[in-house]
C-alpha positions in Angstrom: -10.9 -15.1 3.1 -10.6 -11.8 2.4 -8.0 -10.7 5.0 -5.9 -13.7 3.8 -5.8 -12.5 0.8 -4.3 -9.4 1.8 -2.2 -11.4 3.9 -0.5 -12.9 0.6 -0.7 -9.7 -1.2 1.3 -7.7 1.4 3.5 -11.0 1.9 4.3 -10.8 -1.9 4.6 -6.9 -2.2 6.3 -5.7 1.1 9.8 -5.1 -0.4 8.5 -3.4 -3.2 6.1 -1.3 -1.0 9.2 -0.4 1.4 11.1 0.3 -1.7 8.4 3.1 -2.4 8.9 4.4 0.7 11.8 4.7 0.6 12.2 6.6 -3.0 8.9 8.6 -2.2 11.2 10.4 0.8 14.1 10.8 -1.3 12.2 12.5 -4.5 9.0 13.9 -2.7 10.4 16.8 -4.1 11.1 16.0 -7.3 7.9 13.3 -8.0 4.4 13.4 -8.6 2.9 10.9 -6.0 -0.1 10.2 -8.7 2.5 7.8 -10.0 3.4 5.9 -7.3 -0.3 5.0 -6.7 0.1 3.9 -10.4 2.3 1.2 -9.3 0.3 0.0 -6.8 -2.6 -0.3 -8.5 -0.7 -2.3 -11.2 0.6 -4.9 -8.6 -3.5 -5.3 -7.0 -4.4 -9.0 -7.5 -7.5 -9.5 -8.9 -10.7 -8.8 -6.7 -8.9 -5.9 -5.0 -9.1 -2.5 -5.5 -6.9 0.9 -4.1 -9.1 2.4 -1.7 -6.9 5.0 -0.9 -2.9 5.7 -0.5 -1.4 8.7 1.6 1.9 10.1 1.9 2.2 10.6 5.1 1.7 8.1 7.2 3.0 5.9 3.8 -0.2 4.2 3.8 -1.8 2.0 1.4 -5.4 0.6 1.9 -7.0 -1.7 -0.6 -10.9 -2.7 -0.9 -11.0 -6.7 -0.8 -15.3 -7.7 -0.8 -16.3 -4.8 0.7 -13.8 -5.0 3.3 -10.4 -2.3 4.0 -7.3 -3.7 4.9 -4.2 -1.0 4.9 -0.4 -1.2 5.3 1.2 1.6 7.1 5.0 2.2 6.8 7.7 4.5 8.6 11.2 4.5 9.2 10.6 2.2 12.2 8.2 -0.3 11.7 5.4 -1.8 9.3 1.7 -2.2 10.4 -1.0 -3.7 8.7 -4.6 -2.6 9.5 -8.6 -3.1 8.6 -10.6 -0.1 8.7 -14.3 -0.4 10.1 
């Protein structure tokens, strides 16, 4: 249950997640990445919450019933993950 609702979650968010990669490596310099984890967290469906989210790898990891589940994303491809 829990790793389909990330399923849906990243299904329903992946443009917008690419989109912040995207703008996170044009205004790194210019952007505080506190912000961008703002975003996410406001886009969460209910019952999940941000674990963690790194710049680099982009990476996002949520908390869905005591279980991880991540998205990674580079300028090649997109890889979702659970963490042990």
């Amino acid at each position: 249950m829990s790793q389909e609702k990330f399923n849906v979650w990243v299904n329903g968010n992946l443009s917008y997640l690419e989109y912040l990669f995207d703008r996170w490596n044009e205004e790194k310099q210019y952007e505080d990445f506190k912000d961008y984890k703002k975003e996410v967290v406001k886009r969460l469906s209910e019952g999940m919450t941000l674990f963690r989210m790194i710049k680099k790898p982009f990476e996002v990891v949520v908390e869905i019933d005591n279980k991880k589940y991540g998205i990674r994303i580079n300028k090649k491809d997109v890889k979702t993950f659970t963490l042990e």
